[in-house]
C-alpha positions as YAML, in Angstrom:
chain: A
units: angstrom
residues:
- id: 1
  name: UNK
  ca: [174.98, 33.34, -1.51]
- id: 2
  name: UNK
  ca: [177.00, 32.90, -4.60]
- id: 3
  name: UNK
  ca: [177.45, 35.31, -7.58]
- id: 4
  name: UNK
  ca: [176.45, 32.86, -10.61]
- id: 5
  name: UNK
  ca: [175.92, 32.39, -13.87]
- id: 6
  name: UNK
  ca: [172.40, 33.73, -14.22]
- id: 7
  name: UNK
  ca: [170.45, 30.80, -16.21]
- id: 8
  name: UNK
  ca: [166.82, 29.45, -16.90]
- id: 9
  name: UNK
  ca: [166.35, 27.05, -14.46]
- id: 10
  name: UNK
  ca: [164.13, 23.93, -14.81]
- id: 11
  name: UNK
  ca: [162.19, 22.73, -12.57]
- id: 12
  name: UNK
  ca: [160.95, 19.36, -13.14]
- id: 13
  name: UNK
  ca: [158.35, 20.91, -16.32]
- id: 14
  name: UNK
  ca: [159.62, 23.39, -18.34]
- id: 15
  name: UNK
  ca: [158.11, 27.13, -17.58]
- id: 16
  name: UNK
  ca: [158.23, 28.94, -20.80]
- id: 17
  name: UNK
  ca: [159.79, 32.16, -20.05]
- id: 18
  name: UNK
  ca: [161.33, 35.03, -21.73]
- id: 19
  name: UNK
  ca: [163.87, 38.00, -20.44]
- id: 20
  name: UNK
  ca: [165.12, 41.54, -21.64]
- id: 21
  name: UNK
  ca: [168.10, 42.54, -19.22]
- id: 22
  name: UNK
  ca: [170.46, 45.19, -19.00]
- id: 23
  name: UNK
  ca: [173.78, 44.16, -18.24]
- id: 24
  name: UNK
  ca: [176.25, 46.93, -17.12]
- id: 25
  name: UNK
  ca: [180.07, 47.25, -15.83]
- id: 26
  name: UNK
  ca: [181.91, 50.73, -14.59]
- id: 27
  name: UNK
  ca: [185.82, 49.60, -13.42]
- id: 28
  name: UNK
  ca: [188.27, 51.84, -12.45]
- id: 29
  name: UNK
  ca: [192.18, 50.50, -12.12]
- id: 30
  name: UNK
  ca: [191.57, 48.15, -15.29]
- id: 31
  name: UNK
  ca: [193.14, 49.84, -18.35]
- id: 32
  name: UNK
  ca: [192.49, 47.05, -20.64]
- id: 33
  name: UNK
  ca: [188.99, 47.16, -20.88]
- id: 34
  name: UNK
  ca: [186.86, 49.90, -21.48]
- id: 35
  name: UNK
  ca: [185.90, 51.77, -18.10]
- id: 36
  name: UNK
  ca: [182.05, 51.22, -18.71]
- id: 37
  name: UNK
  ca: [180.49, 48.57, -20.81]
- id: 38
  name: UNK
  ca: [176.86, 48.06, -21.53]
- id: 39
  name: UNK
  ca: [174.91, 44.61, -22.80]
- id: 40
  name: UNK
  ca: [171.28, 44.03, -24.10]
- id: 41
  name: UNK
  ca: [169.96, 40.36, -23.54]
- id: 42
  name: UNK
  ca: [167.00, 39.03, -25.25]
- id: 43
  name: UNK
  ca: [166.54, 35.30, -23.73]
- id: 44
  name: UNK
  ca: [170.08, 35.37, -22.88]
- id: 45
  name: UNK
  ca: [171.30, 36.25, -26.44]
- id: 46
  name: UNK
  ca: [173.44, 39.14, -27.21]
- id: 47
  name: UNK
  ca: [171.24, 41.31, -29.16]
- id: 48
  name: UNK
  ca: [173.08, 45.34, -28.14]
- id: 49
  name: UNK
  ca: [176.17, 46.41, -26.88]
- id: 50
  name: UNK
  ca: [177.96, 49.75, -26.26]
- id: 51
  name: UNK
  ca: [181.10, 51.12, -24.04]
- id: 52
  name: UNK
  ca: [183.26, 54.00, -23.54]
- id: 53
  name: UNK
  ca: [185.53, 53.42, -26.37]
- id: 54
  name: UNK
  ca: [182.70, 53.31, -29.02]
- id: 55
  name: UNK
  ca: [179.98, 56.12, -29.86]
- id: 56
  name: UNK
  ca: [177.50, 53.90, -31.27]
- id: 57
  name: UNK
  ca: [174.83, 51.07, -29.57]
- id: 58
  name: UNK
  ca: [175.40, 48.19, -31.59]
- id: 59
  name: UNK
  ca: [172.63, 45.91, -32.69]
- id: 60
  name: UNK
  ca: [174.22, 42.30, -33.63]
- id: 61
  name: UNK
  ca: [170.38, 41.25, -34.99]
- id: 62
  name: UNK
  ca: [168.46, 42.54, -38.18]
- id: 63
  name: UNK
  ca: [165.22, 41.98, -36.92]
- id: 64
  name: UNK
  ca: [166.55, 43.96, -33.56]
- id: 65
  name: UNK
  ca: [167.70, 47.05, -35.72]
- id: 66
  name: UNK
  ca: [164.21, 47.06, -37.57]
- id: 67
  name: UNK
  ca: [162.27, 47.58, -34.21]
- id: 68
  name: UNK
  ca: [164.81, 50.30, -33.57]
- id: 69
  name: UNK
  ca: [165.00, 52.04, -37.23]
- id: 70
  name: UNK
  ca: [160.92, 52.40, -36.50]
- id: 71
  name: UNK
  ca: [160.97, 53.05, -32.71]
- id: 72
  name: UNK
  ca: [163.69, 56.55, -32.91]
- id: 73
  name: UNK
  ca: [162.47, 56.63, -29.01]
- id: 74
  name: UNK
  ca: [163.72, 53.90, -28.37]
- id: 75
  name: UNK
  ca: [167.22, 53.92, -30.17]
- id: 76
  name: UNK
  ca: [167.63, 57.36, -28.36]
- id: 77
  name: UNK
  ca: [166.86, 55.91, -24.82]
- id: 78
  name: UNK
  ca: [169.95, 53.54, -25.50]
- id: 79
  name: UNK
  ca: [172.03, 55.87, -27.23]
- id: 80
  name: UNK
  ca: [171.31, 58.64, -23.77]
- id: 81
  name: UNK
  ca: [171.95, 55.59, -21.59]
- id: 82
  name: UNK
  ca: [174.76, 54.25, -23.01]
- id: 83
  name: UNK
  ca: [176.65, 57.42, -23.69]
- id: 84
  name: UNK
  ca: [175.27, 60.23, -20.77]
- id: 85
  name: UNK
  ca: [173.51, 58.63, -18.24]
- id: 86
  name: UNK
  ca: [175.23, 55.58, -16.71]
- id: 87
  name: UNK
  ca: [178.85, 56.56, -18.08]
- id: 88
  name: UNK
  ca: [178.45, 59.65, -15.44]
- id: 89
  name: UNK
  ca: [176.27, 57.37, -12.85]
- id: 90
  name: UNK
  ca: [178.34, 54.76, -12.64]
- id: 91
  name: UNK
  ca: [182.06, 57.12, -12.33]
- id: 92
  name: UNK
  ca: [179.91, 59.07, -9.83]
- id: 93
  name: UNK
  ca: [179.35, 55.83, -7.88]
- id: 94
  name: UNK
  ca: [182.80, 54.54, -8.01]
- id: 95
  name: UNK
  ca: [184.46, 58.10, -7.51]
- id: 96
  name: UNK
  ca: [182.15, 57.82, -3.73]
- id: 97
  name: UNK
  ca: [183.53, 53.75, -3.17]
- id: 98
  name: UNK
  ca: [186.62, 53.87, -4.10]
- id: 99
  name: UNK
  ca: [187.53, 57.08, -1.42]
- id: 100
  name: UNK
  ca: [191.22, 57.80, -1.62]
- id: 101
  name: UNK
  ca: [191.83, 53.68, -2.18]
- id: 102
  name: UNK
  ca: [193.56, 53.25, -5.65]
- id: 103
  name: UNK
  ca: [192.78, 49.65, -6.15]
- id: 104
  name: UNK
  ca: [190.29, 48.32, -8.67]
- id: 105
  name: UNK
  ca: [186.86, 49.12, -8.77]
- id: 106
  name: UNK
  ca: [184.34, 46.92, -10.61]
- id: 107
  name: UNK
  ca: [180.77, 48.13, -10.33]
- id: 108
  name: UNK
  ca: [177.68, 45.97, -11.85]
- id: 109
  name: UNK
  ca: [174.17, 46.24, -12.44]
- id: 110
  name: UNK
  ca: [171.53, 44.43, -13.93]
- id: 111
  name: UNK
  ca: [168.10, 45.15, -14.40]
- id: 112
  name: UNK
  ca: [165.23, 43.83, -16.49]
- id: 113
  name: UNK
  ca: [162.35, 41.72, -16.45]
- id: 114
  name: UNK
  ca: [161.52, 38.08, -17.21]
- id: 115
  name: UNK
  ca: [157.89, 37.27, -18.65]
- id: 116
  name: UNK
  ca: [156.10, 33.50, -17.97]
- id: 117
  name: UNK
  ca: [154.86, 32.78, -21.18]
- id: 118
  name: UNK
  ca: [151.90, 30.52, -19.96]
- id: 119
  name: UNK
  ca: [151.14, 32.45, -16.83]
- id: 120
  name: UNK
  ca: [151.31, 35.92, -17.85]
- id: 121
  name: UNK
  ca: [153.30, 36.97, -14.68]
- id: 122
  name: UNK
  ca: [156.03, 38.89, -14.25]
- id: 123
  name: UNK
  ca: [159.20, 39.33, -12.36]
- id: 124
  name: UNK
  ca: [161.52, 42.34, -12.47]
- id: 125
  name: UNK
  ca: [165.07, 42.54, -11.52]
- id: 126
  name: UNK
  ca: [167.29, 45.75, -10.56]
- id: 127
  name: UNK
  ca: [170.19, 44.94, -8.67]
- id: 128
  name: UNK
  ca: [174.40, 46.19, -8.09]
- id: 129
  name: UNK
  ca: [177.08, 44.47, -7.20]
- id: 130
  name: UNK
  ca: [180.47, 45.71, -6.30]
- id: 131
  name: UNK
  ca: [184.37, 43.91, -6.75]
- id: 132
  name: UNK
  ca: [181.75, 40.36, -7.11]
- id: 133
  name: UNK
  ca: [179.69, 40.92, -3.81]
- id: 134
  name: UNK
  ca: [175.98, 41.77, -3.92]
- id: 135
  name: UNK
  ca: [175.88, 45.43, -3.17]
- id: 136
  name: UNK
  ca: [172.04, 47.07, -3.18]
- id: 137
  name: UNK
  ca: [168.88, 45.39, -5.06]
- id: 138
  name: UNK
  ca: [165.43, 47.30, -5.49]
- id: 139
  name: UNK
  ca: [162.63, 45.17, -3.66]
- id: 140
  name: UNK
  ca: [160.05, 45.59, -5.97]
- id: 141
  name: UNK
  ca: [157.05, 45.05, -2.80]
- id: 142
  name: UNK
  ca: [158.56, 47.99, -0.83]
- id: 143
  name: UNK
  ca: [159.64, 49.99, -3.40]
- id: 144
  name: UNK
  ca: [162.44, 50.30, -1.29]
- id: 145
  name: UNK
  ca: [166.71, 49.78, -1.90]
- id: 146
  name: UNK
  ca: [168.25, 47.23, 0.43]
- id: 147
  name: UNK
  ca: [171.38, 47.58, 1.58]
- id: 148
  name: UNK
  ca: [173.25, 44.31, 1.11]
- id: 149
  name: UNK
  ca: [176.95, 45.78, 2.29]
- id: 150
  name: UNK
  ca: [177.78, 47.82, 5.34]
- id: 151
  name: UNK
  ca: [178.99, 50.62, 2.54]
- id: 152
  name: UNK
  ca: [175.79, 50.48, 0.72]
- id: 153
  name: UNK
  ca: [173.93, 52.32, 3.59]
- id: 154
  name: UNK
  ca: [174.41, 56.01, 2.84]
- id: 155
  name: UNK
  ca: [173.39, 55.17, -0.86]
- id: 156
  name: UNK
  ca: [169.81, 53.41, -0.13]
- id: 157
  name: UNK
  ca: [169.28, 56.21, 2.42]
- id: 158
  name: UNK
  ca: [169.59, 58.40, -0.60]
- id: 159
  name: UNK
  ca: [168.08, 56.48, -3.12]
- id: 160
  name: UNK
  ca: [165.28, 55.74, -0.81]
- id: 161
  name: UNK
  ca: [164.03, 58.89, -0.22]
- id: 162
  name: UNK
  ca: [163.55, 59.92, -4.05]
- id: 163
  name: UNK
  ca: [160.19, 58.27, -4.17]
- id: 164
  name: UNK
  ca: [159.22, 59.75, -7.85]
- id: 165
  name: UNK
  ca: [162.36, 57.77, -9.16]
- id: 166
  name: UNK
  ca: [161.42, 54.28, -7.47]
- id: 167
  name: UNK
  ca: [158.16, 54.97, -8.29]
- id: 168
  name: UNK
  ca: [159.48, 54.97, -12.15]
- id: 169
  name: UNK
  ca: [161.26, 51.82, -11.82]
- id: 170
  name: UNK
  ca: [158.76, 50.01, -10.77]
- id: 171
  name: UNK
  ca: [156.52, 51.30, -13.69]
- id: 172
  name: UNK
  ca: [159.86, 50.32, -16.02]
- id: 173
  name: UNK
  ca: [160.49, 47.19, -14.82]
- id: 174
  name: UNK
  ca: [157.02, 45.74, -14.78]
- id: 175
  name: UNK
  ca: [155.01, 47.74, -17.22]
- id: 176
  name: UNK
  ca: [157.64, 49.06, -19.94]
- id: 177
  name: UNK
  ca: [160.05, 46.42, -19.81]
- id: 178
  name: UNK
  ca: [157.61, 43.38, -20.58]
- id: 179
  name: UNK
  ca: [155.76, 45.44, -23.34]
- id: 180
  name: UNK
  ca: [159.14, 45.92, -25.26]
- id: 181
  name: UNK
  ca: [160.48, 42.17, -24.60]
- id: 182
  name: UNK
  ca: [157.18, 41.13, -26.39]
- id: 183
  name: UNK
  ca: [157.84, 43.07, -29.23]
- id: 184
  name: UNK
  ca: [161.70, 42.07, -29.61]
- id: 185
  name: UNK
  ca: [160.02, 38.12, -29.12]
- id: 186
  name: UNK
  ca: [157.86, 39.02, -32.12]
- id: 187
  name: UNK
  ca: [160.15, 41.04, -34.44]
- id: 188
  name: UNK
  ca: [162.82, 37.97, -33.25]
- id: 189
  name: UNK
  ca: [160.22, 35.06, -33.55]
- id: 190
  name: UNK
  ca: [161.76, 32.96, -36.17]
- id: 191
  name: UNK
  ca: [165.52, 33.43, -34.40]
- id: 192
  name: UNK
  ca: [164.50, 33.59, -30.78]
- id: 193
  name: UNK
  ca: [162.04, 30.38, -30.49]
- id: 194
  name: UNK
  ca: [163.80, 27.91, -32.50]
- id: 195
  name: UNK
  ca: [165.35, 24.72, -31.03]
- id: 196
  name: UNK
  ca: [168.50, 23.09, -32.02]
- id: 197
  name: UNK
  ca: [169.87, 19.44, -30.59]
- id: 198
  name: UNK
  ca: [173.15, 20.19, -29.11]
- id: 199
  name: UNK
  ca: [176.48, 17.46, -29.99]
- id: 200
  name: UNK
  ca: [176.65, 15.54, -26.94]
- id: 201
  name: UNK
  ca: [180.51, 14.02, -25.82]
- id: 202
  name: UNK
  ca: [182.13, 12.55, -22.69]
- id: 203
  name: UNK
  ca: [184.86, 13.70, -21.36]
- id: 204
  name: UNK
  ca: [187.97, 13.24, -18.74]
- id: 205
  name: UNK
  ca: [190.92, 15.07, -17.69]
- id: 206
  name: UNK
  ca: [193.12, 12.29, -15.89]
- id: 207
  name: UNK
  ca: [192.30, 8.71, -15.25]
- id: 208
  name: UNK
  ca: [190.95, 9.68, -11.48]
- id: 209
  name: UNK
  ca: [189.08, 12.49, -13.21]
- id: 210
  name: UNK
  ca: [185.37, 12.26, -12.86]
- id: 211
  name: UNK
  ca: [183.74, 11.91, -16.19]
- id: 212
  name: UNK
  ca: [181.99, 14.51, -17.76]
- id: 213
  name: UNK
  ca: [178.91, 14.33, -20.24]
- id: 214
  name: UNK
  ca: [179.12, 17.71, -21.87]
- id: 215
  name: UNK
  ca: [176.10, 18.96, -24.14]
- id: 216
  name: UNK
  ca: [177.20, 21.95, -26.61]
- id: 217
  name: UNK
  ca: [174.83, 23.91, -29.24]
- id: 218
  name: UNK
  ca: [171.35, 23.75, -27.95]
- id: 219
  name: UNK
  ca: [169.22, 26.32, -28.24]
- id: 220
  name: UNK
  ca: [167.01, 27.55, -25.85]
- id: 221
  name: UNK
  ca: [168.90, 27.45, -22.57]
- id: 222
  name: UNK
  ca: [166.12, 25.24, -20.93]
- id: 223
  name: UNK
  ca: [167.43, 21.95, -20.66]
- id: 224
  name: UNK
  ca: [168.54, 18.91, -18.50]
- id: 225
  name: UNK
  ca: [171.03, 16.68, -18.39]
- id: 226
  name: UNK
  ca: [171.68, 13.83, -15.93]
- id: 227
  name: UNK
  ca: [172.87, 10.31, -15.65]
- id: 228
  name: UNK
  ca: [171.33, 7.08, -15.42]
- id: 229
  name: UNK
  ca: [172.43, 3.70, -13.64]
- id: 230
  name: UNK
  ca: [170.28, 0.67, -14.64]
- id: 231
  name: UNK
  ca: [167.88, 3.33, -16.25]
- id: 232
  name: UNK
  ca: [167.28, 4.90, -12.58]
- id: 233
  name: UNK
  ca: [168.82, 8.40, -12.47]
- id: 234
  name: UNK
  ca: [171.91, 8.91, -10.07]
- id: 235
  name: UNK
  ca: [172.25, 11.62, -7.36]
- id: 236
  name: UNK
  ca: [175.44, 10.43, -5.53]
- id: 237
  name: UNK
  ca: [179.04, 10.77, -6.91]
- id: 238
  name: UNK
  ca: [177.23, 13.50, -9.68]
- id: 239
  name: UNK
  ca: [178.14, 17.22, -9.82]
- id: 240
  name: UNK
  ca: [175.94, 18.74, -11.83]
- id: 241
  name: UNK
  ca: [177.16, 22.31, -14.00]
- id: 242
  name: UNK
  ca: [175.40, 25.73, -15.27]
- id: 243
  name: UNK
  ca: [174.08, 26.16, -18.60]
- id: 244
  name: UNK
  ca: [176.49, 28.85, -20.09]
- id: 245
  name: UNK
  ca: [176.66, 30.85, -22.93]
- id: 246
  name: UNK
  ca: [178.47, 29.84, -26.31]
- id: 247
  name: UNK
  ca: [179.57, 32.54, -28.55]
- id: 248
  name: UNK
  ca: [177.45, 31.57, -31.75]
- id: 249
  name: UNK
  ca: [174.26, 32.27, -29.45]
- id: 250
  name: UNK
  ca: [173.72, 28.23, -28.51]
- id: 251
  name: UNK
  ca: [174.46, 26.95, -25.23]
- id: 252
  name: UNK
  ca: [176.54, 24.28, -23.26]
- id: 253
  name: UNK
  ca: [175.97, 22.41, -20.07]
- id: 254
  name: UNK
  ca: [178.00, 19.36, -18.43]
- id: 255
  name: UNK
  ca: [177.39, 17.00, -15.30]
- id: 256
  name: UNK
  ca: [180.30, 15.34, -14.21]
- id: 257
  name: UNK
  ca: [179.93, 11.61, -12.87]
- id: 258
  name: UNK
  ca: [182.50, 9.69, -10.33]
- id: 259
  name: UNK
  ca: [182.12, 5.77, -11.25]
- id: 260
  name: UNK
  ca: [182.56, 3.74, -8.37]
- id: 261
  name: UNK
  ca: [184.41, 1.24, -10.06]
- id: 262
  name: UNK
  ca: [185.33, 0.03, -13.68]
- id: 263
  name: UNK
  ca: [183.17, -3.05, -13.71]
- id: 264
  name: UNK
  ca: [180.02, -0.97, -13.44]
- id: 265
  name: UNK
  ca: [180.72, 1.99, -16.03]
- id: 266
  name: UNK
  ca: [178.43, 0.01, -18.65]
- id: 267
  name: UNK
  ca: [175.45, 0.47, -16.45]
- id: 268
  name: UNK
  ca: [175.61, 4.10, -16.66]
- id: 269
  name: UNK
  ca: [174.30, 6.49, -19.02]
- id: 270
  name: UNK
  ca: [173.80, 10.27, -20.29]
- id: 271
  name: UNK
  ca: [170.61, 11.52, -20.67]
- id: 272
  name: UNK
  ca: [170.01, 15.53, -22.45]
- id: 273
  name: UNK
  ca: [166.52, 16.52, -22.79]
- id: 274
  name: UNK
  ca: [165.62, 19.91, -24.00]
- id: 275
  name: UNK
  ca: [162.51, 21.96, -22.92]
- id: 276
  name: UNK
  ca: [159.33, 21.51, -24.32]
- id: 277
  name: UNK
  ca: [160.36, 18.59, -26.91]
- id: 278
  name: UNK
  ca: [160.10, 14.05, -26.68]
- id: 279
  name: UNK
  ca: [163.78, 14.29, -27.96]
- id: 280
  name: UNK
  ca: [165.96, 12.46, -25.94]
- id: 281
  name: UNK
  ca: [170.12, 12.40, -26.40]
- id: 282
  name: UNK
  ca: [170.72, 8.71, -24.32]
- id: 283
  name: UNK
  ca: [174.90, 8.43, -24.73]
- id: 284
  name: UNK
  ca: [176.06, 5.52, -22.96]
- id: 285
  name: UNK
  ca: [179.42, 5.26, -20.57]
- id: 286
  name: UNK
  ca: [181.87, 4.07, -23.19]
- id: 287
  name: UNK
  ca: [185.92, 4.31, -22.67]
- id: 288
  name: UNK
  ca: [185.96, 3.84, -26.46]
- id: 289
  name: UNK
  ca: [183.91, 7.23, -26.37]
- id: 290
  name: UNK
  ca: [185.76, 9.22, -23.87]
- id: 291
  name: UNK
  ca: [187.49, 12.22, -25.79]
- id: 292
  name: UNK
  ca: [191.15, 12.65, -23.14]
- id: 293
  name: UNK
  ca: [193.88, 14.62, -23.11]
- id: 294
  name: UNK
  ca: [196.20, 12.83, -21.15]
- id: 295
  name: UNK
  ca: [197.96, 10.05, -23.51]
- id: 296
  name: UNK
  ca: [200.72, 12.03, -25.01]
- id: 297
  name: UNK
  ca: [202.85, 13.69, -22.05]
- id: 298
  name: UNK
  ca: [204.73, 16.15, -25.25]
- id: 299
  name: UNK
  ca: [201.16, 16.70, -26.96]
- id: 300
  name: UNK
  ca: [200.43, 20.35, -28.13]
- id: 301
  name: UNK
  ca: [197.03, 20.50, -25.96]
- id: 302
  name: UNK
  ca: [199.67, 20.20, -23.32]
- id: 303
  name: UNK
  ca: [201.94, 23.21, -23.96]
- id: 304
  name: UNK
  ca: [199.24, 25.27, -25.37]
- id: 305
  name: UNK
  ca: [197.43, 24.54, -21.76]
- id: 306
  name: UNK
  ca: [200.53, 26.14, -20.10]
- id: 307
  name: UNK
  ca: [200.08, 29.28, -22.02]
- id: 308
  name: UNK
  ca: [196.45, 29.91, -22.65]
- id: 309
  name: UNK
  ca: [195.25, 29.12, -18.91]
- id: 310
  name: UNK
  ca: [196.97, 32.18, -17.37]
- id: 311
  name: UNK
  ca: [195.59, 34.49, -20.07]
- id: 312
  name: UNK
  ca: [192.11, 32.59, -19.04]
- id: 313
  name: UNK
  ca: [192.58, 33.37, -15.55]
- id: 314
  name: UNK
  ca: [192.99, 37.06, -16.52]
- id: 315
  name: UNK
  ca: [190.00, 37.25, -18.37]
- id: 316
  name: UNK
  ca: [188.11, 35.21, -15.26]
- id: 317
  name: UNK
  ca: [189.94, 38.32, -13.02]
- id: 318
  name: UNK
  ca: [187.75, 40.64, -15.10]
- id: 319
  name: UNK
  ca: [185.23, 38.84, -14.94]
- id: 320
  name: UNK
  ca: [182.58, 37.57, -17.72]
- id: 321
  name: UNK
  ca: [178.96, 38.56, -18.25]
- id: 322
  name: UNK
  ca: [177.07, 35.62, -16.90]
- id: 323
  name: UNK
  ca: [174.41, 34.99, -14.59]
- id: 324
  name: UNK
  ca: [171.98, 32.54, -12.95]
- id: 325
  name: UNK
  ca: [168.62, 32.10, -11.60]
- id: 326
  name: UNK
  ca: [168.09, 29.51, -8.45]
- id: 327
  name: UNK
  ca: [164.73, 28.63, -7.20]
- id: 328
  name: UNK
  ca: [162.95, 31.57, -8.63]
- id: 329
  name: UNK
  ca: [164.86, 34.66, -7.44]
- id: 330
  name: UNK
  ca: [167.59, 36.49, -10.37]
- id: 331
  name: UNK
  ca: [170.57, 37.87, -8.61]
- id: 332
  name: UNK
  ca: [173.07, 39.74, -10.02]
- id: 333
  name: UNK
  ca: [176.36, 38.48, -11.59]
- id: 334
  name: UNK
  ca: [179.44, 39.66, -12.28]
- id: 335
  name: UNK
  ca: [179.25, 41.15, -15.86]
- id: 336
  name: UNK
  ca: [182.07, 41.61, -18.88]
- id: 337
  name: UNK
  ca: [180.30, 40.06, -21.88]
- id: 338
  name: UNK
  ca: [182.63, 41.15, -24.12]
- id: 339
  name: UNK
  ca: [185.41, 38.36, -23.10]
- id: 340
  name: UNK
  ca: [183.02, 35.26, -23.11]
- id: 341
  name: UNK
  ca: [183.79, 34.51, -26.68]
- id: 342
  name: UNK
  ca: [187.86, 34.72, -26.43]
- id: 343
  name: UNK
  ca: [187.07, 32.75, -22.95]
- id: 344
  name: UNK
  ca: [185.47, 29.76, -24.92]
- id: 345
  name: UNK
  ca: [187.15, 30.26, -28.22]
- id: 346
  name: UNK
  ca: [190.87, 29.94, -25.39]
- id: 347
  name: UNK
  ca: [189.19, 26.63, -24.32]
- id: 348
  name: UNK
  ca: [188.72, 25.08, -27.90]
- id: 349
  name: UNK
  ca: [192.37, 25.34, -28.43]
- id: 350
  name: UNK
  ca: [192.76, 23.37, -25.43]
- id: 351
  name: UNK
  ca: [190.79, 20.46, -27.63]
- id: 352
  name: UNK
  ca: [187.51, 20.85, -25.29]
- id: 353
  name: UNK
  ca: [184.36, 21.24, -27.48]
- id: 354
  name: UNK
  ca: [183.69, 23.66, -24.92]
- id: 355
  name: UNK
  ca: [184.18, 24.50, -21.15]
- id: 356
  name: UNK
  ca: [184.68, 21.65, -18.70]
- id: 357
  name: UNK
  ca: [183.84, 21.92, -15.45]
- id: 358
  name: UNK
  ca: [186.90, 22.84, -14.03]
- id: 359
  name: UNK
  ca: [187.28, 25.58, -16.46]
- id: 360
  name: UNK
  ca: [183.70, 26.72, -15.64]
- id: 361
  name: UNK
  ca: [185.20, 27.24, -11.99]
- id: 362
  name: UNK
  ca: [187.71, 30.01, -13.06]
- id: 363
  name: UNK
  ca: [184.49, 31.77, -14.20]
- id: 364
  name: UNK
  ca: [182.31, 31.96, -10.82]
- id: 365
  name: UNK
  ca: [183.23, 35.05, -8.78]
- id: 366
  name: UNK
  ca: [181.77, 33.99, -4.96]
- id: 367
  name: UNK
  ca: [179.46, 35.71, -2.64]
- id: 368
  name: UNK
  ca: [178.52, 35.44, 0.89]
- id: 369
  name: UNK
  ca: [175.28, 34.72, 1.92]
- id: 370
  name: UNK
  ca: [174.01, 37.79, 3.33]
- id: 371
  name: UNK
  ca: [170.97, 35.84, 4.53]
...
């Protein structure tokens, strides 16, 4: 199984469906970054953060810091989270992984709970990874950890046997969690369930580069994109991408198209729909319309490429807080929000409206498939 960008998927009609998660990274061996960094999403948006270099949760919404200025229970479960409790959890944890190896540690979690708007259901998530492989997850039928690495056992055996505590994540998860997401999807109404069109362009790296039809700004992150031949849509020779995370709280998604030959790039076409709307963004194959980056061998995309890429490939080391759902199930990701926006702001200087698809790649630690 692969550690992904955790997105709304869509699956053929758009389920309307919201999600409050936790997003949270302990590292050891990393001095530049803070040794334990914690993220609140609301549908994907950055609404709280807090780490070990800062005293203070910080809410990046007004209507967010209302609910909090009249819920003081609330603010103080962050504030006792983000400062006592997982700050000592999580050095606990690594202190007990890491042995007598110095190397880097990076330990994730994420937990939360996504609500179906139509159906009423819903689905919680509690899950750690460790150095990008799935670690333990909470099976929320059993009440019971699983063990997903050989070093994980001694921990579920622990965890397993305090049945009060599971008992209180499940209540958390399924009961707690949903009642406050409703109330940050009604404080956040106006913000939270608009929709905005996204700029659409096409894009190519070489001449034998596949072209890519690359959708930035839309808002929510239920969409789909795909391309038509002869108004029939095309599965061969397409790679489709993720929907990721911009940093002004839109999104971006691409799908990448090998043309079979010239003659035929006329009868293809780009088609972005968004969730829940009749608007369609139809851009046709055009050269004219290709934005490239390959005509000037001394142009300043070029050199600036040479410089920015290996600081991108240090940020991608760290990782960055993204994640993915695939037919159903939320699995964990690897998590360190707080470089996304110097990520994507490093890729506009490149002369990308946003990431391409082999940029994207830097971005996607890799798990096995534990089955």
């Amino acid at each position: 199984m692969k550690l992904f960008l955790l997105i709304a998927f869509c699956h053929g009609l758009f389920a309307v469906k919201h999600s409050l998660k936790n997003l949270v990274t302990g590292s050891y061996g990393i001095p530049i970054i803070p040794d334990f960094v914690g993220v609140l999403l609301v549908d994907d948006i950055q609404t709280g953060y807090c780490d070990s270099s800062q005293k203070t949760f910080k809410i990046q919404h007004d209507w967010a810091e209302k609910i909090l200025e009249n819920d003081p229970q609330q603010k103080g479960y962050y504030n006792r989270k983000c400062f006592e409790e997982e700050p000592n959890k999580f050095r606990q944890l690594i202190s007990s992984l890491k042995g007598e190896s110095e190397g880097v540690h990076i330990l994730q979690r994420i937990d939360g709970c996504e609500l179906d708007k139509n159906t009423g259901e819903v689905a919680g998530v509690l899950q750690y990874g460790h150095n990008g492989e799935d670690f333990l997850r909470f099976d929320l039928k059993t009440l019971k950890w699983i063990a997903q690495k050989p070093e994980a056992e001694s921990i579920k055996q622990t965890w397993n046997a305090d049945v009060a505590k599971n008992n209180y994540y499940n209540s958390s998860l399924t009961g707690i969690c949903p009642q406050w997401l409703k109330k940050y999807l009604d404080a956040g109404n106006s913000s939270l369930q608009r929709r905005d069109l996204p700029s659409v362009s096409l894009l190519q790296k070489t001449p034998s580069s596949p072209v890519s039809c690359h959708a930035t700004g839309f808002y929510p992150d239920r969409a789909v994109m795909f391309w038509r031949k002869d108004g029939e849509k095309v599965h061969e020779g397409v790679d489709p991408g993720e929907i990721l995370p911009n940093n002004d709280e839109t999104f971006q998604m691409s799908v990448d198209l090998n043309v079979s030959s010239p003659e035929d790039w006329r009868r293809y076409e780009c088609v972005f729909q968004l969730s829940g709307g009749d608007e369609h963004i139809v851009t046709k194959l055009d050269k004219t319309l290709i934005r490239r980056n390959w005509k000037e061998k001394n142009d300043k995309k070029t050199n600036i490429f040479a410089v920015v890429v290996p600081v991108l490939l240090i940020l991608c080391a760290v990782g960055v807080v993204v994640y993915r759902k695939r037919r159903g199930v939320s699995f964990l990701t690897a998590v360190l929000i707080a470089f996304r926006s110097s990520y994507i702001s490093s890729c506009k200087i490149l002369g990308w409206s946003a990431l391409t698809h082999k940029a994207r790649s830097c971005m996607e630690f890799q798990i096995k498939d534990n089955g």
